[in-house]
C-alpha positions in Angstrom: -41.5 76.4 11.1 -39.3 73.2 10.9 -40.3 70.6 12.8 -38.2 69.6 15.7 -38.9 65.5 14.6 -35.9 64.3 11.9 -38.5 61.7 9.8 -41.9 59.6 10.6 -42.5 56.0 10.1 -46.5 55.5 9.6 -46.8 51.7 9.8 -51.0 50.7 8.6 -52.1 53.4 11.1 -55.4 54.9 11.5 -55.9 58.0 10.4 -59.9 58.2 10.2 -62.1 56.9 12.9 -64.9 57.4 10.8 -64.1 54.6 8.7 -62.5 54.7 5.8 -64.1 52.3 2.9 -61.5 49.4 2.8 -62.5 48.9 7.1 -65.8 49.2 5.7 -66.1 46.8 3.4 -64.0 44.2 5.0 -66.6 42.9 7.4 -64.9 40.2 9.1 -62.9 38.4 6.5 -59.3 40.3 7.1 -56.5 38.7 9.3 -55.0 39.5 12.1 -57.4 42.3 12.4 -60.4 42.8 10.3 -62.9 45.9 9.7 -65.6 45.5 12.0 -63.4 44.4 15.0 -61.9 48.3 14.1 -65.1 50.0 13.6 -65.8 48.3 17.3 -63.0 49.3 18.3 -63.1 53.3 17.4 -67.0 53.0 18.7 -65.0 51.8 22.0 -62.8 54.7 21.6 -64.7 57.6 20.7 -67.4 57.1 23.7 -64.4 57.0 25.7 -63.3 60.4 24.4 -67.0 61.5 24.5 -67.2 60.4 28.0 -63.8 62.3 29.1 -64.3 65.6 27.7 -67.9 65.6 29.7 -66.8 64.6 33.2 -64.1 67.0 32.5 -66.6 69.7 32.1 -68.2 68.0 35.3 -71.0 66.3 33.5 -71.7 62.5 34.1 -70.6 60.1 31.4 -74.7 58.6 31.9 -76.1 61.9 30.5 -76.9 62.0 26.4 -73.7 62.2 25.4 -73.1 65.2 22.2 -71.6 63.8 18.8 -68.3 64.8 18.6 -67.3 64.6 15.5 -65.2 61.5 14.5 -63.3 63.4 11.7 -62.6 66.1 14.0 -58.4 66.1 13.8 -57.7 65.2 17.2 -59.5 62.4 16.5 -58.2 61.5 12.9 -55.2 63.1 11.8 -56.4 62.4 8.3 -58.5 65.8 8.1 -55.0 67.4 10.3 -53.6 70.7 9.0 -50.2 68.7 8.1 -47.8 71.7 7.0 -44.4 71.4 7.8 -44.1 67.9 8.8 -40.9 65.4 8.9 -40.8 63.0 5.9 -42.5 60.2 6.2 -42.4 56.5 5.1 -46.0 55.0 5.2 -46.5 51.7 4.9 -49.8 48.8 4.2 -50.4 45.7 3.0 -53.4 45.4 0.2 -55.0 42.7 2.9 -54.7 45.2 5.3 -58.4 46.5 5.9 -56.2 50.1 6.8 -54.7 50.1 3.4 -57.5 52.9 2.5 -56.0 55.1 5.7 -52.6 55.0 4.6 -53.5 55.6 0.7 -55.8 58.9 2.0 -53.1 59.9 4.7 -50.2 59.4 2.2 -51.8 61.7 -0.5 -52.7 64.1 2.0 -49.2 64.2 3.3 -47.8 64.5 0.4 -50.9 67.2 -1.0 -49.5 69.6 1.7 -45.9 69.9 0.7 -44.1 66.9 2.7 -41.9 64.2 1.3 -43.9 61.0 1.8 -42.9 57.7 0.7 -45.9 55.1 0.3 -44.3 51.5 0.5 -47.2 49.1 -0.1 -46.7 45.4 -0.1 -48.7 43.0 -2.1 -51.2 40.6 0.0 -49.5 42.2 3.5 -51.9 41.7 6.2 -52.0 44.0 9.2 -48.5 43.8 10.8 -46.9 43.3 8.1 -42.8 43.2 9.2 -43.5 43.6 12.8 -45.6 40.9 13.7 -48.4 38.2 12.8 -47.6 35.4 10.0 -45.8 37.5 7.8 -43.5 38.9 10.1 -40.5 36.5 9.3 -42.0 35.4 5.7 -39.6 37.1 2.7 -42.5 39.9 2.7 -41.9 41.1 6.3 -38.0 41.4 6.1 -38.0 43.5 2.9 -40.5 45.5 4.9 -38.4 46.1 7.9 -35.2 46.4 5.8 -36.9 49.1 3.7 -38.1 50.9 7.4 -34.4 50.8 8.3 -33.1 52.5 5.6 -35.5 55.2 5.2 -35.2 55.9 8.4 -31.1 55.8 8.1 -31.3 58.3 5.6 -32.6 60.6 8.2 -31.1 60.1 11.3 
């Protein structure tokens, strides 16, 4: 089946909540957002999910909470059955402590019959075109432009 959505723009998503090894291994040295301030973030997120799938089965959230799985695909669309989707345009920055989500997700995409286009900027930082330092900067208009006209070609 065709999908009902014309084209995707992916822009340094997460796609793993796991952790992929570029969050892990960033610590706290990235900027605007670095690896452990995301691994706190998905622990934030996935007790919250945890938490809301066991007082929806009328369980309190102060019970031993199960594991659900953090690669389960309604957590990380990374390990998604992905057939028949839109093209997509996904782009990083190599200071991005995502870069490693978007590489995984773009192969994926791409391993499963889509038309992906990976646009990966050297030394973009999280945000990169949208917002933060580099928004404005040379690096962060090509970005945008290139968003624009991808998505052009589609709409």
């Amino acid at each position: 089946a065709k999908s009902a959505w014309k084209c995707l723009n992916l822009v340094y998503g997460v796609y793993d909540i796991s952790g992929t090894p570029s969050i892990r291994t960033d610590g706290d040295s990235s900027s605007p957002l670095c690896g452990n301030d995301l691994l706190w973030m998905y622990e934030l997120y996935h007790s919250k999910v945890q938490c809301t799938k066991q007082v929806t089965n009328n369980e309190s959230c102060n019970q031993k909470m199960s594991t659900m799985d953090r690669q389960h695909p309604s957590l990380s669309p990374l390990y998604a059955n992905l057939s028949h989707m839109p093209p997509a345009l996904v782009t990083v920055g190599t200071a991005d402590p995502l870069q490693d989500d978007s590489l995984f997700f773009a192969s994926k995409y791409s391993a499963y019959g889509n038309h992906v286009e990976l646009a990966i900027y050297e030394g973009g930082e999280h945000g990169i075109g949208h917002f933060g330092v580099q928004e404005d900067e040379e690096m962060g208009v090509r970005a945008r432009r290139h968003t624009l006209e991808f998505m052009k070609g589609y709409l």
